[in-house]
ZADO-1210 file (C-alpha; in nm, 4 decimals, padded with zeros to 6 digits):
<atoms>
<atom x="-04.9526" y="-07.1912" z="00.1390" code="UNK" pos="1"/>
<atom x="-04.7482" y="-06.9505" z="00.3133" code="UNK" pos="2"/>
<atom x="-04.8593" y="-06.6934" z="00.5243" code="UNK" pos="3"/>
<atom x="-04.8120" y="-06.3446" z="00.6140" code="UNK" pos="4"/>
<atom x="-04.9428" y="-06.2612" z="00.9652" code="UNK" pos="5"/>
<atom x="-05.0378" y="-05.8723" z="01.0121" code="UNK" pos="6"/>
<atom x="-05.2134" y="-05.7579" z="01.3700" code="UNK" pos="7"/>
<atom x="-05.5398" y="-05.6746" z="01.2571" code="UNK" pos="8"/>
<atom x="-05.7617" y="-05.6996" z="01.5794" code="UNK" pos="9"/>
<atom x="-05.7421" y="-06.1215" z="01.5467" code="UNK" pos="10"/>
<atom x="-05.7649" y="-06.1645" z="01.1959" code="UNK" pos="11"/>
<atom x="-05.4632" y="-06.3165" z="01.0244" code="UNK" pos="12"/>
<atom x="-05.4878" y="-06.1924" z="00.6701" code="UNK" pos="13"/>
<atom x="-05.2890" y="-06.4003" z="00.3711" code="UNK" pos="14"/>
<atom x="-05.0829" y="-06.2322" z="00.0909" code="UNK" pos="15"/>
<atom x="-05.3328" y="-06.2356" z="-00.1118" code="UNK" pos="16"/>
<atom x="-05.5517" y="-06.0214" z="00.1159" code="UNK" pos="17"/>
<atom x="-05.3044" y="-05.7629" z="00.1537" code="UNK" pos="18"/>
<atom x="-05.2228" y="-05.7069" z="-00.2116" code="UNK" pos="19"/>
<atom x="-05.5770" y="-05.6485" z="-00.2921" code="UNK" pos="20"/>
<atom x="-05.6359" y="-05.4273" z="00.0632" code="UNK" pos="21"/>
<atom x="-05.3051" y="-05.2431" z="-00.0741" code="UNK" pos="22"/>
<atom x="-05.4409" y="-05.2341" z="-00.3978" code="UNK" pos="23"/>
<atom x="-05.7344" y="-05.1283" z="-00.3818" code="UNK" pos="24"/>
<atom x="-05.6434" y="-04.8062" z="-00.1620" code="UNK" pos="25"/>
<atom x="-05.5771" y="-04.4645" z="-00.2663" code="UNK" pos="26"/>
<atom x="-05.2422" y="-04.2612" z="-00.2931" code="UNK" pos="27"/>
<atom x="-05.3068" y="-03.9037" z="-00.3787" code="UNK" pos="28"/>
<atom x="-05.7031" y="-03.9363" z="-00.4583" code="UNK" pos="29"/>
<atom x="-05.5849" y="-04.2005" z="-00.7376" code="UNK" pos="30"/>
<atom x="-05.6902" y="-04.5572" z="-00.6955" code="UNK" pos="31"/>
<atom x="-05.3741" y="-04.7743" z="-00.6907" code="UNK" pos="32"/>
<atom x="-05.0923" y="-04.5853" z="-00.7824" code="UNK" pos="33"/>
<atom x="-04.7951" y="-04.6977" z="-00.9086" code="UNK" pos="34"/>
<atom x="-04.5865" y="-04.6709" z="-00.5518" code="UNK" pos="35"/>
<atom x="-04.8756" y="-04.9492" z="-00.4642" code="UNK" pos="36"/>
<atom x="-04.7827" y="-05.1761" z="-00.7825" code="UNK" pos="37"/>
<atom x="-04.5049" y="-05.1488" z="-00.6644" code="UNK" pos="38"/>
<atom x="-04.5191" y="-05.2975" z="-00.2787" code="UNK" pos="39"/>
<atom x="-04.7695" y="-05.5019" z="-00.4122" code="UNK" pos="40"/>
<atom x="-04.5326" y="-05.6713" z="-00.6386" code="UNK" pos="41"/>
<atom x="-04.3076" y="-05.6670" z="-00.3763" code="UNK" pos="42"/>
<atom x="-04.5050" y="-05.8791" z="-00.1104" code="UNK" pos="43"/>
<atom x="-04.6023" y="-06.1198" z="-00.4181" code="UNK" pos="44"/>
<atom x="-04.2374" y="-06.2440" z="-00.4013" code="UNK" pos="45"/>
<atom x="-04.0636" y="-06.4348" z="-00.1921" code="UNK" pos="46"/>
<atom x="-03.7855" y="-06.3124" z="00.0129" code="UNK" pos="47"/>
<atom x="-03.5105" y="-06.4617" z="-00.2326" code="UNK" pos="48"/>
<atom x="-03.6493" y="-06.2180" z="-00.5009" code="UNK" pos="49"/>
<atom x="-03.5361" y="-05.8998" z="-00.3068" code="UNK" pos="50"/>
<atom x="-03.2737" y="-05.8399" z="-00.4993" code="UNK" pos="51"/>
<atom x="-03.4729" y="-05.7720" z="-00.8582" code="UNK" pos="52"/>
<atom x="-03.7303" y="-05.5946" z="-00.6057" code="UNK" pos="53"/>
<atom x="-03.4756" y="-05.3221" z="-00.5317" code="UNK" pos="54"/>
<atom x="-03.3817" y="-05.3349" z="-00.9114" code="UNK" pos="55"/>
<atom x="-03.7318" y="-05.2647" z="-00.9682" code="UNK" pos="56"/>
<atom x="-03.7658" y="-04.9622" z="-00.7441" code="UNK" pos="57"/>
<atom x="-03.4694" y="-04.8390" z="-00.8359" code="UNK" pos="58"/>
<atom x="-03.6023" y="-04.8152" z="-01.2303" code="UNK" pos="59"/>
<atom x="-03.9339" y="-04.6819" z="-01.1059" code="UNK" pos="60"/>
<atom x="-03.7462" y="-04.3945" z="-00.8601" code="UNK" pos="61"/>
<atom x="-03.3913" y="-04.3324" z="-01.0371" code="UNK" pos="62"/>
<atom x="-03.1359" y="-04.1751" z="-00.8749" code="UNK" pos="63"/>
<atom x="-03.1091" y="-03.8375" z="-00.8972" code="UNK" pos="64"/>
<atom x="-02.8898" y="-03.6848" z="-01.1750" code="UNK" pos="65"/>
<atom x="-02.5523" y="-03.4809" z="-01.0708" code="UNK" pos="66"/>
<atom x="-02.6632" y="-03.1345" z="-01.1432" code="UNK" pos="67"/>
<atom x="-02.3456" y="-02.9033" z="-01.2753" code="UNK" pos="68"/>
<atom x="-02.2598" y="-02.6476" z="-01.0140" code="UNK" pos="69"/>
<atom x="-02.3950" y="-02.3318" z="-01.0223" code="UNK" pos="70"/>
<atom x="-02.0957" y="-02.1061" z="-01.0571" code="UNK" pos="71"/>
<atom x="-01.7463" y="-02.1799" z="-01.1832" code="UNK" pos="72"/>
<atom x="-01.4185" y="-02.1072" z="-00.9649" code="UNK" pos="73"/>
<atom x="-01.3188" y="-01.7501" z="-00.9787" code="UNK" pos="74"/>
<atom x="-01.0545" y="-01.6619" z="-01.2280" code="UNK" pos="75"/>
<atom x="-00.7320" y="-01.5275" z="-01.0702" code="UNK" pos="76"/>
<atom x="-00.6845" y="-01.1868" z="-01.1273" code="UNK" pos="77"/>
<atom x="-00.3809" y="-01.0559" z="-01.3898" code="UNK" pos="78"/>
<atom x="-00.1171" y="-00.9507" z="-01.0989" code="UNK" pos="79"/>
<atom x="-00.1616" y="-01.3492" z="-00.9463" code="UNK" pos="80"/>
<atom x="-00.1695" y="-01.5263" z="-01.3071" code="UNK" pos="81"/>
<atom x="00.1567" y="-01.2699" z="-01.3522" code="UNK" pos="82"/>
<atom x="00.3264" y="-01.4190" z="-01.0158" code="UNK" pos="83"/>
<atom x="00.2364" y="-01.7334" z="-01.1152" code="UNK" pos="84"/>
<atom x="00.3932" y="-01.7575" z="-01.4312" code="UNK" pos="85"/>
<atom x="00.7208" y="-01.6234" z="-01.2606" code="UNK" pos="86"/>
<atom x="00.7312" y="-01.8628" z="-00.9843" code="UNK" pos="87"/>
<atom x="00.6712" y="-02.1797" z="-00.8886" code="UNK" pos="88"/>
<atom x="00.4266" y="-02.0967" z="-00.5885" code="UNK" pos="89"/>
<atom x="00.0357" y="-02.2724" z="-00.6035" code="UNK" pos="90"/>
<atom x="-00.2271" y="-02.0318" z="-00.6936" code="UNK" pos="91"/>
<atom x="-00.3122" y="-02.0098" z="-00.3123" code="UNK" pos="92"/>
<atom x="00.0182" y="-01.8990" z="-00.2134" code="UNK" pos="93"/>
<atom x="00.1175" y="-01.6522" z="-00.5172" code="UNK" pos="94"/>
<atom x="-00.2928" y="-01.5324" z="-00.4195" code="UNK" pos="95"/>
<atom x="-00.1418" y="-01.4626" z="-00.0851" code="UNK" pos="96"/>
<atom x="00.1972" y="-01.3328" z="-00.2401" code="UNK" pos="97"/>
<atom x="00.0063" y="-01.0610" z="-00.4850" code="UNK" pos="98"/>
<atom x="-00.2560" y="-00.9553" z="-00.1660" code="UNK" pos="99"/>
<atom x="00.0573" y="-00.9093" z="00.0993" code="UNK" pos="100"/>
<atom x="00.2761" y="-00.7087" z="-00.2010" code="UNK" pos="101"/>
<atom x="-00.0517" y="-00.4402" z="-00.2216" code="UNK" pos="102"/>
<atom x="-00.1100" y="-00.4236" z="00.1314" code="UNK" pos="103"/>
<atom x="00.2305" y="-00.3612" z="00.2145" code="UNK" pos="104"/>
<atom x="00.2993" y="-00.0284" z="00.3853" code="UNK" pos="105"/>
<atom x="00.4936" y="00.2545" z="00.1705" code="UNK" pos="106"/>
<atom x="00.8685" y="00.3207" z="00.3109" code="UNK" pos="107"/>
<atom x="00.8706" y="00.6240" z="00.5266" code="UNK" pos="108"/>
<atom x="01.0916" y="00.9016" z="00.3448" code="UNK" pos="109"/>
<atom x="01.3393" y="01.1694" z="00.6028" code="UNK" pos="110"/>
<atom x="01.3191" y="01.5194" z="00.4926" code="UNK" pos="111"/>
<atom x="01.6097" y="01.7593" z="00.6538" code="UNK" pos="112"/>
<atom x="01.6558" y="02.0797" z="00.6048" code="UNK" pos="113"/>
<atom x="02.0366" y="02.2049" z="00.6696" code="UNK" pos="114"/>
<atom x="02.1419" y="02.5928" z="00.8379" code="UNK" pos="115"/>
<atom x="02.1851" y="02.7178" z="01.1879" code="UNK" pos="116"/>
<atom x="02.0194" y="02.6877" z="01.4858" code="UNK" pos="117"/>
<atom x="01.9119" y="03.0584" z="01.7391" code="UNK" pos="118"/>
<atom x="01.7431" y="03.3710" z="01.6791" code="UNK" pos="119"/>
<atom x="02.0712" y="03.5444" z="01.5239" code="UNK" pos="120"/>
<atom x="02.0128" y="03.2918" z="01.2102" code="UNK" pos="121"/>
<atom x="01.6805" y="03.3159" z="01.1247" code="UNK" pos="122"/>
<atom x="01.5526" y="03.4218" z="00.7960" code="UNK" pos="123"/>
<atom x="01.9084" y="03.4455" z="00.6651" code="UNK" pos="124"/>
<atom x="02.0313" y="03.3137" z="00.3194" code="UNK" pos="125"/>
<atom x="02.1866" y="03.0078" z="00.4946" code="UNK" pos="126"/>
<atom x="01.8782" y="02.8881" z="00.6792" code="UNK" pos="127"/>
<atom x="01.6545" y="02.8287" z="00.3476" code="UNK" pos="128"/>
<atom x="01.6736" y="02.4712" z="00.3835" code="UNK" pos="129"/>
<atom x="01.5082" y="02.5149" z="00.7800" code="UNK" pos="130"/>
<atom x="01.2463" y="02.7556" z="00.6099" code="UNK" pos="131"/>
<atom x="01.1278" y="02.5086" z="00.3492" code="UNK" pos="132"/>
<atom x="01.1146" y="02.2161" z="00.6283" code="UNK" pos="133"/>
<atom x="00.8837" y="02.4724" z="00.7729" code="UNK" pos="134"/>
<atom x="00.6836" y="02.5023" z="00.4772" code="UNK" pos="135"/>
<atom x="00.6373" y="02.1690" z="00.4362" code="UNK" pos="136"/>
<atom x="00.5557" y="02.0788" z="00.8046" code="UNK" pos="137"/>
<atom x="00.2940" y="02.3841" z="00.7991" code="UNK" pos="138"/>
<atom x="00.1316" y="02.2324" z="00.4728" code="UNK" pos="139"/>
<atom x="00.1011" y="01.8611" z="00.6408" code="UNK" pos="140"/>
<atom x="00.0297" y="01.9992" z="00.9561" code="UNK" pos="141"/>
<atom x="00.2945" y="01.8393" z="01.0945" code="UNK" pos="142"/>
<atom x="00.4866" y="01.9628" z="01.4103" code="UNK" pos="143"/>
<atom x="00.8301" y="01.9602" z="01.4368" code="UNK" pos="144"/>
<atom x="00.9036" y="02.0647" z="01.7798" code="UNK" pos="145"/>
<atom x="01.0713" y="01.7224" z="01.9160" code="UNK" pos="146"/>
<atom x="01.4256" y="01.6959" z="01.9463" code="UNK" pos="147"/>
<atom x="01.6194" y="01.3414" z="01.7971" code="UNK" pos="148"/>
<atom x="01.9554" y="01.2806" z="01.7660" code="UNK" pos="149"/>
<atom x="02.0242" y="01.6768" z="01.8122" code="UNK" pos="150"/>
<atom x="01.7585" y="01.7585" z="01.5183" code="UNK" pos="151"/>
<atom x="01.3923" y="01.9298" z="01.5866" code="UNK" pos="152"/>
<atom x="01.1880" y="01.6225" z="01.4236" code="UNK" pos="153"/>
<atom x="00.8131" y="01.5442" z="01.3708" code="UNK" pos="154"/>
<atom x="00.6829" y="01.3206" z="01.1431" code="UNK" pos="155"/>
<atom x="00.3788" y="01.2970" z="00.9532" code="UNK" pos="156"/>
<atom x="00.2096" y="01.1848" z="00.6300" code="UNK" pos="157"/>
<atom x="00.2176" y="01.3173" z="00.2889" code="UNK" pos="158"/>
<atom x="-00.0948" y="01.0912" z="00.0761" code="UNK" pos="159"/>
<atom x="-00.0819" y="00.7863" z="00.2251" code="UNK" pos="160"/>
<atom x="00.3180" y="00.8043" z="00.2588" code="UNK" pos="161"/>
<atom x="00.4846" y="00.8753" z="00.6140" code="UNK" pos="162"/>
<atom x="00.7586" y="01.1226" z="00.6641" code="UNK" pos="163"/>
<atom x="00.9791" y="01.2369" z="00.8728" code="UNK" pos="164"/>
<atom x="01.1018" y="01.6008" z="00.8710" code="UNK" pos="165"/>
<atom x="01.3961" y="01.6951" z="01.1074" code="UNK" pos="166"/>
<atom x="01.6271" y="02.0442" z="01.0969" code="UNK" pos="167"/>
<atom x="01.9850" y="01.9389" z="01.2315" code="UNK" pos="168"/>
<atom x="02.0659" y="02.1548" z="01.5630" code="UNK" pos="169"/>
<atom x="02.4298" y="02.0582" z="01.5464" code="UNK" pos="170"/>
<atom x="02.5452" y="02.4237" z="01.3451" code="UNK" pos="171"/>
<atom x="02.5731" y="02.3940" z="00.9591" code="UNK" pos="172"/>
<atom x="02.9146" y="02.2105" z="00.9813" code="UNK" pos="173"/>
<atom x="02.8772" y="01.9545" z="01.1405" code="UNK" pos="174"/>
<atom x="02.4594" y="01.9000" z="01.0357" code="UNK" pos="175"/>
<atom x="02.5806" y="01.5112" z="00.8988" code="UNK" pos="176"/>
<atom x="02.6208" y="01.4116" z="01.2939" code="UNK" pos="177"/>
<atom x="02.2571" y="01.4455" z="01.3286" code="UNK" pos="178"/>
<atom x="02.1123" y="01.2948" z="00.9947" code="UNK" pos="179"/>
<atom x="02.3538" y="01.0239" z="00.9879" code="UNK" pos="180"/>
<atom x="02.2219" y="00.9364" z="01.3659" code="UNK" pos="181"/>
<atom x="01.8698" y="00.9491" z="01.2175" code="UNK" pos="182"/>
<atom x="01.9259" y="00.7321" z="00.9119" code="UNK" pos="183"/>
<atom x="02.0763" y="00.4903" z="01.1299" code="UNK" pos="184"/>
<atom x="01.8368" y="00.4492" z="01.3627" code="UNK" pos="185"/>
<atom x="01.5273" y="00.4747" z="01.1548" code="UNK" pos="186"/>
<atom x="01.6780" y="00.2505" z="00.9160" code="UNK" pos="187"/>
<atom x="01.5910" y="00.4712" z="00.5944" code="UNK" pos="188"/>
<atom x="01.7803" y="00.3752" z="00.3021" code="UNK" pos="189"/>
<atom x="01.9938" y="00.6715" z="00.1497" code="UNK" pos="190"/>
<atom x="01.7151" y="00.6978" z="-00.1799" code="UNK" pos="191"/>
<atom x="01.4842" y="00.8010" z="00.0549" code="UNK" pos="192"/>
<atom x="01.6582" y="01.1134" z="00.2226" code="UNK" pos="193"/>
<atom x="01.5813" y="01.4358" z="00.0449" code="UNK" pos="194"/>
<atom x="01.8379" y="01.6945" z="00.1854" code="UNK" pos="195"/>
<atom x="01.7426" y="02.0739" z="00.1442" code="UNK" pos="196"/>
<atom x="01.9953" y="02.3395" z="00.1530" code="UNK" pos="197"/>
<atom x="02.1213" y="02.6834" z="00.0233" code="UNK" pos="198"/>
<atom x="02.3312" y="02.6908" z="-00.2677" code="UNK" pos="199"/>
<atom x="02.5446" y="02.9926" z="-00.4182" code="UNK" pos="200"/>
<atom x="02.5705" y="02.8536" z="-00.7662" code="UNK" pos="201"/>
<atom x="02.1889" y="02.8814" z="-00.8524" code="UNK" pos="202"/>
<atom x="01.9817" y="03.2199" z="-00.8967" code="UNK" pos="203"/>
<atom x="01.8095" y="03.3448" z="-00.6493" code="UNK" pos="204"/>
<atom x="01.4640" y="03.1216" z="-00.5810" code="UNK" pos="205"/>
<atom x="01.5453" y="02.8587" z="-00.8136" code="UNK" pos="206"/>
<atom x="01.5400" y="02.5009" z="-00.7522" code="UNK" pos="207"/>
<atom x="01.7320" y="02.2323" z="-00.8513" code="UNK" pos="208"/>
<atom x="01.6015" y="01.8562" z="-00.7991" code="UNK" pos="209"/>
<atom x="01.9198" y="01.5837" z="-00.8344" code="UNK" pos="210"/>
<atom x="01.9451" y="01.2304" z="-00.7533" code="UNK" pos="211"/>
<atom x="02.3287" y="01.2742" z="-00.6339" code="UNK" pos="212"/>
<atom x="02.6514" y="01.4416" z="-00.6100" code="UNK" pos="213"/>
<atom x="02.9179" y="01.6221" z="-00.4540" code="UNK" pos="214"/>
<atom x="02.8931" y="01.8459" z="-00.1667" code="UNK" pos="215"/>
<atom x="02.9858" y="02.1232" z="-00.4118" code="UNK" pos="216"/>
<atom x="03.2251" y="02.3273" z="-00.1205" code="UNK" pos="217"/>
<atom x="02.8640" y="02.3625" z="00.1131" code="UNK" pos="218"/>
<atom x="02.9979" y="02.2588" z="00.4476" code="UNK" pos="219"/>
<atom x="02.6688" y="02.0979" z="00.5798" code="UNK" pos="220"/>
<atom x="02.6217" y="01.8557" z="00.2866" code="UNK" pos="221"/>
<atom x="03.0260" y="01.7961" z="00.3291" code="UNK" pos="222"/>
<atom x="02.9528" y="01.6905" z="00.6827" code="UNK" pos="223"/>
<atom x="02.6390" y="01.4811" z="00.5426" code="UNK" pos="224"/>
<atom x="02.8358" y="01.2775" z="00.3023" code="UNK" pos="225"/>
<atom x="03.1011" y="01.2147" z="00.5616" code="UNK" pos="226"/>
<atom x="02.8529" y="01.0407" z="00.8146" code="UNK" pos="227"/>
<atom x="02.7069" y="00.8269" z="00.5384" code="UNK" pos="228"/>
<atom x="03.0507" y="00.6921" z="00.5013" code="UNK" pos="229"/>
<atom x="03.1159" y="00.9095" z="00.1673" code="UNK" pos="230"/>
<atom x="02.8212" y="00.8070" z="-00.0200" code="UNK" pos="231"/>
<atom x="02.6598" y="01.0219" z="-00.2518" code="UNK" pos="232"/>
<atom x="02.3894" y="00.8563" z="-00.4158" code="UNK" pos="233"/>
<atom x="02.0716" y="01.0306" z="-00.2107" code="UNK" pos="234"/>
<atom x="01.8875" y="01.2959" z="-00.3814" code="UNK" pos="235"/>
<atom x="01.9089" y="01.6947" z="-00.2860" code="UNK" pos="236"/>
<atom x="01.7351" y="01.9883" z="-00.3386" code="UNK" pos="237"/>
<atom x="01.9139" y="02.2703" z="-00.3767" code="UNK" pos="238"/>
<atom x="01.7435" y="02.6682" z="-00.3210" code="UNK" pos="239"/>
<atom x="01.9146" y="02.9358" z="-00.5063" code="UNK" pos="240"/>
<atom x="02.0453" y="03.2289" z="-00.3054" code="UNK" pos="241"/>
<atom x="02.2753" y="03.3973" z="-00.5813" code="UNK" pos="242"/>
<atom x="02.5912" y="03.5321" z="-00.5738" code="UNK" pos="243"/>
<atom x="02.7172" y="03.7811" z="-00.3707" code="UNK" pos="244"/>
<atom x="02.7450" y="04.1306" z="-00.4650" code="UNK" pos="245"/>
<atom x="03.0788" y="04.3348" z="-00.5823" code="UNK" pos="246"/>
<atom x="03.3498" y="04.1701" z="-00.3427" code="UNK" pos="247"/>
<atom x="03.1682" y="04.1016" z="-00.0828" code="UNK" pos="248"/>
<atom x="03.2576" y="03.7493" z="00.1133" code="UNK" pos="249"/>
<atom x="03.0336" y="03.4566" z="00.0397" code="UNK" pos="250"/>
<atom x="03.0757" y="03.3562" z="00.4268" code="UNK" pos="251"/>
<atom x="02.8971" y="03.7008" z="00.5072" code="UNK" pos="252"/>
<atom x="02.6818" y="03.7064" z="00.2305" code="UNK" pos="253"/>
<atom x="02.5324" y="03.3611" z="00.3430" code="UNK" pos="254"/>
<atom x="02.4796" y="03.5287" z="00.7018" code="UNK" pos="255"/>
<atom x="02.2614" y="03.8229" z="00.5977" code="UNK" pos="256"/>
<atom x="01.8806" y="03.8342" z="00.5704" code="UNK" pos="257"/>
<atom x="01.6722" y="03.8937" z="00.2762" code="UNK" pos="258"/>
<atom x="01.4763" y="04.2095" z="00.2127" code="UNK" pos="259"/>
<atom x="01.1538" y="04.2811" z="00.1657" code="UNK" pos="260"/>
<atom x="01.1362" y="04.2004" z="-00.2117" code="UNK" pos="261"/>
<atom x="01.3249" y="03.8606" z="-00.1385" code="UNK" pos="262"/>
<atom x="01.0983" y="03.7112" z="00.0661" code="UNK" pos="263"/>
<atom x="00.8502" y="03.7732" z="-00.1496" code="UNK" pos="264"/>
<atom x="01.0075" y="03.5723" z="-00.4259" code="UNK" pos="265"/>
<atom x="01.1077" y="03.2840" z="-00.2052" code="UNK" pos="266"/>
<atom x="00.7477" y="03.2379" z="-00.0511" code="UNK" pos="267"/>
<atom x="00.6740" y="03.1410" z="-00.4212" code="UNK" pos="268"/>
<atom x="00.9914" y="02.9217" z="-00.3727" code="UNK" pos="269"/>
<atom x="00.8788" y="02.7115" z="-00.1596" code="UNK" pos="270"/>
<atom x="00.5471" y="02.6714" z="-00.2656" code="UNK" pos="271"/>
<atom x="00.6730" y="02.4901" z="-00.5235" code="UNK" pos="272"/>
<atom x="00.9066" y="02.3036" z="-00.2947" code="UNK" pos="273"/>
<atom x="00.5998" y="02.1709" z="-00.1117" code="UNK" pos="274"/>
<atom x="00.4757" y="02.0603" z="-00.4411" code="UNK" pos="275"/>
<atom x="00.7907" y="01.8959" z="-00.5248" code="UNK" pos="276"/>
<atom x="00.8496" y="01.7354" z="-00.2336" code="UNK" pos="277"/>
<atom x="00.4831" y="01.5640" z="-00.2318" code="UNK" pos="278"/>
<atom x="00.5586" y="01.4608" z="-00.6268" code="UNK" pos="279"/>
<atom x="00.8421" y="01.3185" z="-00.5088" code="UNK" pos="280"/>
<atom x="00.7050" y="01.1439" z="-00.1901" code="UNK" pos="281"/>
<atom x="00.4024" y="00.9888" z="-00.3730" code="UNK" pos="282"/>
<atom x="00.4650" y="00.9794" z="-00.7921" code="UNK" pos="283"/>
<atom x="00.8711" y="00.9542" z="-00.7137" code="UNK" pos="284"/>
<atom x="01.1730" y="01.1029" z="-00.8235" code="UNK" pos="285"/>
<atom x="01.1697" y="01.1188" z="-01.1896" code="UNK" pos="286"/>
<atom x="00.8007" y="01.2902" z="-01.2057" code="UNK" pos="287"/>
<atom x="00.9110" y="01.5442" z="-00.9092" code="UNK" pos="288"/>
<atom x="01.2551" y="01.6571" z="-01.1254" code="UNK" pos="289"/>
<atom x="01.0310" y="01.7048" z="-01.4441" code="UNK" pos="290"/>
<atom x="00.8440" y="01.9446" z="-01.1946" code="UNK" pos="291"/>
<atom x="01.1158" y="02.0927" z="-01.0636" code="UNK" pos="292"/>
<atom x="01.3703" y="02.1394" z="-01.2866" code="UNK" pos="293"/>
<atom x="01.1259" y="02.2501" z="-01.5902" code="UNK" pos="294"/>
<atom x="01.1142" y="02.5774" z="-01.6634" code="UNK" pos="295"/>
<atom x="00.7198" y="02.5259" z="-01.7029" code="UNK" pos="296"/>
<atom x="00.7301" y="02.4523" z="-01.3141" code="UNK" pos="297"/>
<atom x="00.7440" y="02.8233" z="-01.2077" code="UNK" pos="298"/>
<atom x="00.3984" y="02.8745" z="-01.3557" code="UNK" pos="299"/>
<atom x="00.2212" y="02.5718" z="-01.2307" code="UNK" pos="300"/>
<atom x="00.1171" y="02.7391" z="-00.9114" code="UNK" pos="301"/>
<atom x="00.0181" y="03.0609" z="-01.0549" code="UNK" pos="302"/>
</atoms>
């Protein structure tokens, strides 16, 4: 008979021995124990039976079972599912595509403000588009004191939204030498230049919000549309200064100051041209014309 030799001090035990030594001990305070069935059964056989040994242990100790995961993928969100069904791109890439699109900087917007530059111009009729460029750099708390391309220019934020504010130092006529250099070189496209200036045609301290036009015989918006090559599709806002009285000349009219009881009026003015101006900076141009151009708008600040 076959034996199994195990060091044992100098005994030699047989097979027999050790399946009753192995069964006869204790796994886990229980005599036996079916892990010792098991090796017993397995030192019972001979070598060419290892195959239906493993079979064995592998009935006794399955495998365990493929547990389902714990979470599902995350659903993409509307805006990527929306890119996805107009494109071709995988999810990761249109995922990519949707996060870029919202983290994308807003366009800065240029905000002039046509008249004449020196002391002998200020607070006259013609220099209401400086004055609300003023209003809205004091709002933002922006400072305007640099000079670029022959215009005082600052920039700042309105919201989130960056802005740049410049008053042309070039004299009224010839203000389009100035913004046309800054559109230029700041690259802003024409939709986002708001151009403030005096206009006869309106009452006094009214506004008027429009995404185009002529230069309606005002010199400095003549010289505008000139340097952008005779386009006219950028919004304006015009600031009522009236007509001038009995026969008087509209080139001295547009010269003089305003009273007392003017100013007044027009600090209202350009209140709401602050207000219009942010509208139109953050909500856009629609929303800030509704504002402006409704006869509502005058008590909105009240």
């Amino acid at each position: 008979q076959a034996r199994i030799s195990v060091e044992n001090g100098s005994q030699a035990l047989s097979r027999e021995a050790l399946v009753q030594r192995f069964q006869g001990s204790s796994v886990g305070g229980e005599p036996g124990g079916p892990a010792m069935s098991v090796i017993a059964a397995a030192l019972s056989v001979s070598s060419a039976s290892f195959s239906f040994v493993l079979g064995a242990l592998r009935l006794h100790f399955p495998a365990p079972r493929k547990m389902p995961l714990p979470f599902s993928p995350p659903a993409l969100s509307p805006l990527v599912c929306s890119s996805l069904s107009s494109s071709s791109l995988s999810p990761s890439s249109a995922a990519r595509s949707a996060i870029e699109q919202e983290t994308t900087p807003p366009k800065p917007w240029l905000l002039v403000g046509l008249g004449n530059p020196g002391k002998m111009y200020e607070g006259t009729r013609h220099n209401v588009g400086f004055e609300m460029v003023d209003s809205i750099a004091e709002a933002g708390g922006i400072s305007i004191n640099n000079v670029r391309f022959k215009s005082l220019f600052g920039k700042g934020y309105i919201g989130n939204v960056p802005i740049m504010l410049a008053k042309p130092q070039t004299f009224m006529n010839a203000s389009g030498e100035s913004v046309g250099s800054l559109v230029s070189y700041f690259k802003i496209p024409l939709n986002q230049v708001l151009v403030i200036y005096d206009d006869l045609d309106l009452p006094f301290a009214s506004l008027r919000l429009l995404p185009k036009g002529g230069h309606g015989g005002h010199n400095g918006m003549r010289s505008v549309i000139n340097h952008f090559k005779g386009v006219k599709d950028f919004p304006r806002l015009r600031i009522g200064i009236g007509r001038p009285p009995g026969k008087m000349d509209s080139v001295n009219f547009v010269l003089r100051p305003f009273n007392k009881k003017e100013l007044e009026e027009l600090s209202f003015t350009f209140q709401r041209g602050v207000e219009a101006a942010r509208i139109l900076v953050l909500d856009g141009f629609d929303r800030s014309a509704t504002f402006v151009n409704s006869a509502k708008s005058s008590k909105l600040l009240t």
